[in-house]
LOLUM-198501 format. One line per 5 residues: for each residue x, y, z of N, C-alpha, C. Coordinates in nm, 4 decimals, m for minus. Example, Ala and Ser with C-alpha at 12.3 -4.5 7.8 and 13.67 -1.06 7.14 Angstrom:
# LOLUM-198501
1.3190/m0.5690/0.7800/1.2300/m0.4500/0.7800/1.3200/m0.3300/0.7800  1.2850/m0.2250/0.7080/1.3670/m0.1060/0.7140/1.2900/0.0030/0.7870
***
This chain:
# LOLUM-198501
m0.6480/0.3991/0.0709/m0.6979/0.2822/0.0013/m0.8042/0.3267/m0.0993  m0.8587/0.2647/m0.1493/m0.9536/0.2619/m0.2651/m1.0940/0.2403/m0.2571  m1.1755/0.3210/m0.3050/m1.3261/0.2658/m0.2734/m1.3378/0.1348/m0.2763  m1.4082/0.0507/m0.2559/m1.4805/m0.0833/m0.2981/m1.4142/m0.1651/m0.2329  m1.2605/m0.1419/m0.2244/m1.2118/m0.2651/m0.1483/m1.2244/m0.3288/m0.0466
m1.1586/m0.4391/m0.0730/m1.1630/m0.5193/0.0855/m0.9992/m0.5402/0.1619  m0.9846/m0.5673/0.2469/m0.8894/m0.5689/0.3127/m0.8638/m0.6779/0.4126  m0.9855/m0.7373/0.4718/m0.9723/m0.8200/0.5775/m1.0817/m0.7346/0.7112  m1.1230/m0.8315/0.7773/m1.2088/m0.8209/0.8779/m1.1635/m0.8045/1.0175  m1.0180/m0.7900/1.0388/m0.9678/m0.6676/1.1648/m1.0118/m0.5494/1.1789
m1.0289/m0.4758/1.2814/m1.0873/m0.3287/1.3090/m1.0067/m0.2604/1.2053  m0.8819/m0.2365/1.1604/m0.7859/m0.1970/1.0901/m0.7889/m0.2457/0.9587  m0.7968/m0.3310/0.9414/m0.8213/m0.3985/0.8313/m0.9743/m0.3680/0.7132  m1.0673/m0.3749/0.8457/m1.2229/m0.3160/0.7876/m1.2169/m0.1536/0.7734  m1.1159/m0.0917/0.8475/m1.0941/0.0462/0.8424/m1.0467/0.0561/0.6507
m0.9668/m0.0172/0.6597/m0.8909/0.0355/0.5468/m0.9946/0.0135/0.4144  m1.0463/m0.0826/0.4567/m1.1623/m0.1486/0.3235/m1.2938/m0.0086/0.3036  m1.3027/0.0041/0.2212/m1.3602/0.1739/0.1826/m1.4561/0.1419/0.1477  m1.6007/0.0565/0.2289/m1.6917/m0.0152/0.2243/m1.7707/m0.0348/0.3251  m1.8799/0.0680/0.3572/m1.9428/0.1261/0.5244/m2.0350/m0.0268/0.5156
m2.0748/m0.0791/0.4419/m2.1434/m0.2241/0.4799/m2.0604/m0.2929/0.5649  m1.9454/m0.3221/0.5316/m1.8540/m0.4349/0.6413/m1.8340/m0.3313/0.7752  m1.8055/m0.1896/0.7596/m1.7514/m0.0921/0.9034/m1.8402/m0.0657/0.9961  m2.0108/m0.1126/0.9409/m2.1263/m0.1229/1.0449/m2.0805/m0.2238/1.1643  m2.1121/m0.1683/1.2466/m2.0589/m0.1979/1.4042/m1.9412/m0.2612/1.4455
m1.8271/m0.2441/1.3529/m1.7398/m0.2461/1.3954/m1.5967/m0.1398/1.4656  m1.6785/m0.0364/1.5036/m1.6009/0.0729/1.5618/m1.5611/0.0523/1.6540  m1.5084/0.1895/1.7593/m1.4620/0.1403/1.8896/m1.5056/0.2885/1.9519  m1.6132/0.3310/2.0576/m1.6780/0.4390/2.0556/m1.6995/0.5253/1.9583  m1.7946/0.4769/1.8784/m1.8431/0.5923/1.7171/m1.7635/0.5899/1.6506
m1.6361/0.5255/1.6250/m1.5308/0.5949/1.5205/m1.4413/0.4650/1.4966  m1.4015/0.4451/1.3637/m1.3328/0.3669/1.3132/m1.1685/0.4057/1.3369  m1.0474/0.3139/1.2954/m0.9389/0.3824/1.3127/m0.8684/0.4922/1.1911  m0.8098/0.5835/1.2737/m0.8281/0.6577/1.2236/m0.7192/0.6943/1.1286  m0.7094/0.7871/1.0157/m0.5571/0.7599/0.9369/m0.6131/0.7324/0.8037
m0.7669/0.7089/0.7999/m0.7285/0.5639/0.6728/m0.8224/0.6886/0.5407  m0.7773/0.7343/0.4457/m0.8553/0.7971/0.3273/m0.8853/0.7101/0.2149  m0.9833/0.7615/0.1337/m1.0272/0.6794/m0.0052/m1.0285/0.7324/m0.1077  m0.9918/0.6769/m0.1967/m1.0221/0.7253/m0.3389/m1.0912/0.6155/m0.4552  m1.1699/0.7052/m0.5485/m1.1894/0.5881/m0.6289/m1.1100/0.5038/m0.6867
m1.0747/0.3930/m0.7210/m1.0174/0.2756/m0.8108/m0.9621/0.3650/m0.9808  m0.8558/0.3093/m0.9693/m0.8061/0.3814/m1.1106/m0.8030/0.4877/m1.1166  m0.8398/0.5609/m1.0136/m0.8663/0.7374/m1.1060/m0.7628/0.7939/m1.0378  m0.6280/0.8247/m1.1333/m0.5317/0.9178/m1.1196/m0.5493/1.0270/m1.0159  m0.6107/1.1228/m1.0813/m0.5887/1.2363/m1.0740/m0.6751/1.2560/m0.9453
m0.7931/1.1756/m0.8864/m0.8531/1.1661/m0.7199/m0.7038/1.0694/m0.6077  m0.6347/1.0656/m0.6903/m0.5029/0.9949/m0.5594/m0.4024/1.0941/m0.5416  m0.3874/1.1615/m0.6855/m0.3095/1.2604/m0.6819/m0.3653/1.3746/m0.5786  m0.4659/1.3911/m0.6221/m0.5694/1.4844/m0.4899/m0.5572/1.4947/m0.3790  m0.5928/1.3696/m0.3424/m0.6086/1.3293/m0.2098/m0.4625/1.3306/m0.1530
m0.3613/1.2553/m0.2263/m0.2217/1.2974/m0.1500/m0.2131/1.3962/m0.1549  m0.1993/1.5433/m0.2103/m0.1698/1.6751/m0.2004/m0.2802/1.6999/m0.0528  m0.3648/1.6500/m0.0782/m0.5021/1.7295/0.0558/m0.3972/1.6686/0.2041  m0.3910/1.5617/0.2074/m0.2815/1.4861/0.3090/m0.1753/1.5303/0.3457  m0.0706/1.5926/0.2102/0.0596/1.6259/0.2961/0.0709/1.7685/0.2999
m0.0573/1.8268/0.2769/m0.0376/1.9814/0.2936/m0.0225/1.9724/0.4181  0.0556/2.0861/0.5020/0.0918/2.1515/0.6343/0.0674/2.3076/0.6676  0.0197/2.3175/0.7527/m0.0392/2.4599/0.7396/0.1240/2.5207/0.7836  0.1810/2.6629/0.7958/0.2899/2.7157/0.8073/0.3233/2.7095/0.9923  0.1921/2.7345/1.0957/0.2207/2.7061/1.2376/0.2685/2.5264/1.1851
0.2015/2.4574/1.1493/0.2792/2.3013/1.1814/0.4225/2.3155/1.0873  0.4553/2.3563/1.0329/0.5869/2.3384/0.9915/0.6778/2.3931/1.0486  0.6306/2.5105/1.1066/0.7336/2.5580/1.2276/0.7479/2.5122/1.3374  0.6434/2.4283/1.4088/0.6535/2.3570/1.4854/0.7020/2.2419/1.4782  0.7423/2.1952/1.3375/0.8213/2.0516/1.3357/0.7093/1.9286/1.2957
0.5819/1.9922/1.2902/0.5348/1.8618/1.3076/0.4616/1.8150/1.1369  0.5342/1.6889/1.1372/0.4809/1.5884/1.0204/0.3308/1.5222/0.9792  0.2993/1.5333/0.9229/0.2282/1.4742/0.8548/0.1635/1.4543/0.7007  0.1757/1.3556/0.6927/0.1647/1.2749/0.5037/0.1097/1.1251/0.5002  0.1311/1.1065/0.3821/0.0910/0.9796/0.3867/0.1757/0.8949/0.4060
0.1442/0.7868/0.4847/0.2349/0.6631/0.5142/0.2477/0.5832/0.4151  0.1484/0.5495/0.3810/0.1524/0.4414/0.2719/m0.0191/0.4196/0.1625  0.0310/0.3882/0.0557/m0.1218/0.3775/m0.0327/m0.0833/0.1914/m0.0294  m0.2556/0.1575/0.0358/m0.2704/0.0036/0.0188/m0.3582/m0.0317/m0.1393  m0.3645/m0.0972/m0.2112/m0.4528/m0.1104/m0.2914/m0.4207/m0.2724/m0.3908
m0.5479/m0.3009/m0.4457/m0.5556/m0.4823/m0.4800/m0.4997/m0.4882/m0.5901  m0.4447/m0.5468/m0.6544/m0.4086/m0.5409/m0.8124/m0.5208/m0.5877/m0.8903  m0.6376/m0.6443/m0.8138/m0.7768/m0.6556/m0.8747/m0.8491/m0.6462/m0.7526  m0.9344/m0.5851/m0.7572/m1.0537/m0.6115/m0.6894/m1.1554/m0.6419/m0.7077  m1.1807/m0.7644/m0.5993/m1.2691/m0.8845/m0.6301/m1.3853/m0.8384/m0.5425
m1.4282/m0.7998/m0.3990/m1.5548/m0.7431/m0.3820/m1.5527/m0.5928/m0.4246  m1.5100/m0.5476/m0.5270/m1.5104/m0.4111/m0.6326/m1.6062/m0.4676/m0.7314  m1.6336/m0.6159/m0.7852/m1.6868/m0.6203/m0.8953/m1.6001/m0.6836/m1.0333  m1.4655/m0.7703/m0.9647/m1.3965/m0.7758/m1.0029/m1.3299/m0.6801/m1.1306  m1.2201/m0.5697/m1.0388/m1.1797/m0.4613/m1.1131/m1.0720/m0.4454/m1.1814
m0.9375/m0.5308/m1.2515/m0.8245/m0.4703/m1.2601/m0.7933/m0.3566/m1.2116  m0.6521/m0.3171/m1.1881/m0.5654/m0.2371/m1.1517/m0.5287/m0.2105/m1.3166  m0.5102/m0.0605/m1.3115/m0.4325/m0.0507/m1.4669/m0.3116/m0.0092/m1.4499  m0.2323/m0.0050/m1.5127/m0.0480/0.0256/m1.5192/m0.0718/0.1391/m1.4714  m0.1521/0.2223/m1.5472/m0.0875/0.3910/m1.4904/m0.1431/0.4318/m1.3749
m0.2527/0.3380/m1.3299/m0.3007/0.4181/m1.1594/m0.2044/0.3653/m1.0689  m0.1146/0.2380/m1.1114/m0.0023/0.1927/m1.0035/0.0744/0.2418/m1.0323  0.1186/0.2531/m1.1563/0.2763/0.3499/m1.1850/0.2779/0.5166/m1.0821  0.1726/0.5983/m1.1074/0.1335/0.6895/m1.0211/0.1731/0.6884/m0.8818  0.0884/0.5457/m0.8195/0.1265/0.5107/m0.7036/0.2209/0.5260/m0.6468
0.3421/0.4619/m0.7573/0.4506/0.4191/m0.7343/0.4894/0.5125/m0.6924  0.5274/0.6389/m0.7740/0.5860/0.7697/m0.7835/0.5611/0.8335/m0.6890  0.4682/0.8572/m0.5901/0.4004/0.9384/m0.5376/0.4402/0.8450/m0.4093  0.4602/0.7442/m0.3809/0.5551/0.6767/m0.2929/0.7000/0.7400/m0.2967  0.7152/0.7058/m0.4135/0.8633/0.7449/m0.4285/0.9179/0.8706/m0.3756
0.8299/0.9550/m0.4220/0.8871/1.0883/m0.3667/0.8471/1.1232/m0.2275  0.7159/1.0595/m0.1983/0.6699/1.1451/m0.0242/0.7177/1.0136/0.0802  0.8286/0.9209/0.0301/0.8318/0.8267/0.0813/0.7431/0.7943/0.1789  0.6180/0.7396/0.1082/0.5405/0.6442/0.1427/0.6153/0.5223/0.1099  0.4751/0.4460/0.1751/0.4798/0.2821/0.1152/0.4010/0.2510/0.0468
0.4387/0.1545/m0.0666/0.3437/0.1278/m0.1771/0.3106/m0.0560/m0.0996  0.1693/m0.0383/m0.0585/0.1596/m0.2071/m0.0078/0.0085/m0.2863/m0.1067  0.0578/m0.3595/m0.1457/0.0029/m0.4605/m0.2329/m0.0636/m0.5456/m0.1526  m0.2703/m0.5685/m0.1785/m0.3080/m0.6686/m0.0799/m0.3445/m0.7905/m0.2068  m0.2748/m0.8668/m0.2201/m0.2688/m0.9701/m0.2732/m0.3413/m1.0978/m0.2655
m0.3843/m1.0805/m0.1778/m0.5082/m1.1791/m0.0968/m0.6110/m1.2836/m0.1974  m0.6560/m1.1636/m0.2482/m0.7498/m1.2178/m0.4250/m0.6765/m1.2764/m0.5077  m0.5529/m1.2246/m0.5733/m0.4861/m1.2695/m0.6659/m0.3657/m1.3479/m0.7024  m0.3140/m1.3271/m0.5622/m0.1705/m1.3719/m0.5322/m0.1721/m1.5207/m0.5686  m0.0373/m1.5709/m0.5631/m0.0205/m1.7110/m0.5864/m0.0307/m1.7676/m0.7051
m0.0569/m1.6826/m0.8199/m0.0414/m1.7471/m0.9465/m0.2771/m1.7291/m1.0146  m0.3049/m1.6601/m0.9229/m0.4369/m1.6949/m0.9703/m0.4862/m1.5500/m1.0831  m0.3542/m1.4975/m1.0925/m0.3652/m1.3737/m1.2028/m0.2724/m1.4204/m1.3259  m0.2622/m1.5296/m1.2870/m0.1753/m1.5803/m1.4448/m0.0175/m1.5329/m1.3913  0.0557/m1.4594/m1.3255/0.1667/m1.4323/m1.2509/0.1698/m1.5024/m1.1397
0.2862/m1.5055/m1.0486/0.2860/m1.4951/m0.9511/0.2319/m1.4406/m0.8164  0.2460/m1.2712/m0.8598/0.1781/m1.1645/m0.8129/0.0657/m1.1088/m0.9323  m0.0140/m1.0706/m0.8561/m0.1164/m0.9801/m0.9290/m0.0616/m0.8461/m0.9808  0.0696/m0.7958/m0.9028/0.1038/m0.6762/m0.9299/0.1990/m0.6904/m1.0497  0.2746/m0.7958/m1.0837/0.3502/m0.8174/m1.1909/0.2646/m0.7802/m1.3130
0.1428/m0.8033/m1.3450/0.0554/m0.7268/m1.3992/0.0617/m0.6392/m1.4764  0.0650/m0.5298/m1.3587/0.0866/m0.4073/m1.3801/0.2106/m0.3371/m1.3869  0.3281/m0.4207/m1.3443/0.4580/m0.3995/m1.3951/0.4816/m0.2594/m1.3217  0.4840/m0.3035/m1.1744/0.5178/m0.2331/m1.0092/0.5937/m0.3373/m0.9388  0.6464/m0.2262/m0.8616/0.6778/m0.3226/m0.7921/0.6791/m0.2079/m0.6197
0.5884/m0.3378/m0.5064/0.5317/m0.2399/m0.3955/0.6351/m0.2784/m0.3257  0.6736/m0.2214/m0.1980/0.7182/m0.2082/m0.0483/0.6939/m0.3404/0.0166  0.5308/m0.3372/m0.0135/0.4727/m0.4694/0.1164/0.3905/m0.5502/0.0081  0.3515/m0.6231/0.0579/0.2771/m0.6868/m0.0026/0.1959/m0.8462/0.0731  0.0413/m0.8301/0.0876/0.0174/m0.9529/0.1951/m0.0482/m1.0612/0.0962
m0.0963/m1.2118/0.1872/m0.0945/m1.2727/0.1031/m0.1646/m1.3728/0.1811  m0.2347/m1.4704/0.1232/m0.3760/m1.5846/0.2623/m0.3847/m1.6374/0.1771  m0.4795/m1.6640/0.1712/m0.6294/m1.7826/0.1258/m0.5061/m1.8663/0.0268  m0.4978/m1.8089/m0.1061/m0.4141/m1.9646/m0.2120/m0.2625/m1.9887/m0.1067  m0.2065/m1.9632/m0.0580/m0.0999/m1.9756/m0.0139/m0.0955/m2.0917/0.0699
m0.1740/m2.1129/0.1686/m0.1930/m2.2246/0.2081/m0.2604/m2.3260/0.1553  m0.3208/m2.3267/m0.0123/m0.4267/m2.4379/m0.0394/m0.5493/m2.4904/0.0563  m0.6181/m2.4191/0.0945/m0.7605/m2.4293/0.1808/m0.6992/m2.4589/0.3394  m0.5598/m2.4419/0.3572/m0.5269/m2.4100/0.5488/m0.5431/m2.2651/0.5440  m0.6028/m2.2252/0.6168/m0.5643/m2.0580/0.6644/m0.4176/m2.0504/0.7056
m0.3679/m1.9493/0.5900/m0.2489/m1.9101/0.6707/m0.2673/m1.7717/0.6383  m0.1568/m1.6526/0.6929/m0.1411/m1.5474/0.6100/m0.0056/m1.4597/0.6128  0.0141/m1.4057/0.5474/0.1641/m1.3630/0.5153/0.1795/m1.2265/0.5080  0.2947/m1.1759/0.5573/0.3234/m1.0226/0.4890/0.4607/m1.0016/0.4157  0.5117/m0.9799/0.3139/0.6427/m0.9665/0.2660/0.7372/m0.8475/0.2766
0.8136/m0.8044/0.2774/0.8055/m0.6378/0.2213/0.9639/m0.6557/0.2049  1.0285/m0.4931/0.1495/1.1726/m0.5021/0.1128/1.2395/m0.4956/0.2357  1.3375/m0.4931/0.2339/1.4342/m0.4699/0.3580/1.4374/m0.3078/0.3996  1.4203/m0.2357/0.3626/1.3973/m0.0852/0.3754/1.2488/m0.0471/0.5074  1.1829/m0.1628/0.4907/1.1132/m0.1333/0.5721/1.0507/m0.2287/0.6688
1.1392/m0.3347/0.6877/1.1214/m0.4430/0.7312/1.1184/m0.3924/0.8854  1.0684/m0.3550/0.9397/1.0326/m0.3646/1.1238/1.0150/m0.4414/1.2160  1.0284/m0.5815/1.1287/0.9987/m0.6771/1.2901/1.0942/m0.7433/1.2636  1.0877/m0.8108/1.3731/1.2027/m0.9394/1.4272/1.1394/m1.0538/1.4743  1.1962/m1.1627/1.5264/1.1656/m1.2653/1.5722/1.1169/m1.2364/1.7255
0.9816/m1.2605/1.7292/0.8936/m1.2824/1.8371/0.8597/m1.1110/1.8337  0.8472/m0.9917/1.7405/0.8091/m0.8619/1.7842/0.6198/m0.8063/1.7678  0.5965/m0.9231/1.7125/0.4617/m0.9114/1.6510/0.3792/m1.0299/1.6925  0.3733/m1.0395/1.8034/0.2982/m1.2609/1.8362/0.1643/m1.2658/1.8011  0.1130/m1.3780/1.7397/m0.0031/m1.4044/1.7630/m0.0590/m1.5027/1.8169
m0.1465/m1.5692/1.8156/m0.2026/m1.7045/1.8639/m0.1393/m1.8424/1.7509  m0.1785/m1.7843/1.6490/m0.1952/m1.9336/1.5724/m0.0766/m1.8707/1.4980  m0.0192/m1.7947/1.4906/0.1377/m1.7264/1.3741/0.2485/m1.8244/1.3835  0.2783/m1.8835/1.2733/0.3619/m1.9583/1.2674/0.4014/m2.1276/1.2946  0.2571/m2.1300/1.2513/0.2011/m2.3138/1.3263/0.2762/m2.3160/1.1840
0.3163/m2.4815/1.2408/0.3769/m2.5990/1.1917/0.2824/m2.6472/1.0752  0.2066/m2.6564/1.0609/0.0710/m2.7123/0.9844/0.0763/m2.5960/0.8710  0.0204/m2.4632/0.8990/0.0134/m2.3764/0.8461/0.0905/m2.3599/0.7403  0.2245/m2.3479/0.8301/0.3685/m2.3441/0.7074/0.3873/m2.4301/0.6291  0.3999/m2.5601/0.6969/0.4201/m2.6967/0.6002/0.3285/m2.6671/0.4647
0.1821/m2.6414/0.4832/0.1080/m2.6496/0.3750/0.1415/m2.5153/0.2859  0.1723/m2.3999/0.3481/0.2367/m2.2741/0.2515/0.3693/m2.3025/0.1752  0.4490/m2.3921/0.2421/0.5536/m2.4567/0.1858/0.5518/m2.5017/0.0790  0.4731/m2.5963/0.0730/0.3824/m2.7055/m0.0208/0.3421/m2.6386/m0.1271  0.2514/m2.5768/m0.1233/0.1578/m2.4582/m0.1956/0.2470/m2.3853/m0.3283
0.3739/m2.3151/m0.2438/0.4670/m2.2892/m0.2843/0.5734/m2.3521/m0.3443  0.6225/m2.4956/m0.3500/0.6899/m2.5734/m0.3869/0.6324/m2.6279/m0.5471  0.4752/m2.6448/m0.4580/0.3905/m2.7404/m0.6298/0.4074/m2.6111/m0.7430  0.3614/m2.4759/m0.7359/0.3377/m2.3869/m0.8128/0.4991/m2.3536/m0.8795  0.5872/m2.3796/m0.8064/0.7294/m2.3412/m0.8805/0.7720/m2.4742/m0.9571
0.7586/m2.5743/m0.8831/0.8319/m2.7258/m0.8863/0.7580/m2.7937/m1.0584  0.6356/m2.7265/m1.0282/0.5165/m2.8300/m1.1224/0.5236/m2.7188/m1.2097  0.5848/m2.6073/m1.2428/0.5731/m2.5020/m1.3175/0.4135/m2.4696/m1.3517  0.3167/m2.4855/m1.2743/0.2296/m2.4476/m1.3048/0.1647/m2.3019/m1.3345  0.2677/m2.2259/m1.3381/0.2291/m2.0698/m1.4128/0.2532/m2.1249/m1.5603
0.3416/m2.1834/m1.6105/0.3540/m2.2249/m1.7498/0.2366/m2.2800/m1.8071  0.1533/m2.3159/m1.7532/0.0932/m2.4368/m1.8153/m0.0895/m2.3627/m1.7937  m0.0790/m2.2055/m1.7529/m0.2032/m2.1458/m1.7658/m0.2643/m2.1196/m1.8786
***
């Protein structure tokens, strides 16, 4: 993930957000989860870095079989506790590529921008990408909490009932994401920004 960002206020979630103000006391014996690297916002050539530092393998682990790389680069198509930052074409195009080949996942947190509040649909249309995953809250429901995850079929992993939560999939929730979603296509209100 990216310096400055935010991600959401799960242990995992605050992990990923590259921002030791929110990760104060939220560890789990001294240590946050683990997996999660940073780079600055926009800067090419520190992602390019950092993936090479990641999927190097020393020659005992490759003979031994054992993997490791990056799973996936998360990052905002703006970031809004960054200072509100755009995303530029070529630090996502990069992204992209560098997915492409170490098959990672390219996941889009959409949270800030999604829903039409970047003048698109997606914030990432933007930048003229297109990610793996991509999540999605706050405008989606119009002031209900809901929250969403999308992704392609390539990496779709769950099923019905594989992921439960408490409140996942209320009636209320949806109806109003429904809604949300209906006015913004129905009322063409991307046209009329």
């Amino acid at each position: 993930t990216a310096l400055s960002s935010f991600h959401g206020r799960t242990l995992a979630a605050i992990t990923a957000t590259a921002q030791p103000k929110y990760q104060q006391d939220f560890d789990y014996g001294g240590k946050m989860v683990e997996g999660f690297e940073y780079v600055p916002y926009n800067d090419v050539e520190a992602l390019k870095a950092k993936v090479k530092q990641i999927n190097k393998r020393s020659l005992w682990s490759r003979i031994r079989g054992k993997k490791r790389g990056v799973a996936a680069i998360m990052l905002e198509a703006l970031q809004g506790e960054g200072g509100i930052q755009p995303g530029t074409e070529e630090y996502f195009k990069v992204a992209r590529e560098i997915c492409d080949e170490t098959g990672a996942l390219l996941m889009c947190d959409e949270v800030q921008v999604g829903m039409g509040r970047s003048g698109k649909m997606w914030g990432f249309e933007n930048l003229n990408v297109e990610p793996d995953v991509f999540t999605i809250a706050k405008a989606l429901g119009g002031g209900v909490p809901i929250g969403a995850m999308l992704c392609k079929s390539h990496c779709n992993v769950f099923g019905p009932g594989d992921h439960a939560t408490t409140f996942g999939g209320n009636p209320l929730a949806c109806a109003a994401g429904l809604a949300v979603t209906k006015a913004i296509d129905e009322d063409n209100l991307l046209e009329n920004m």
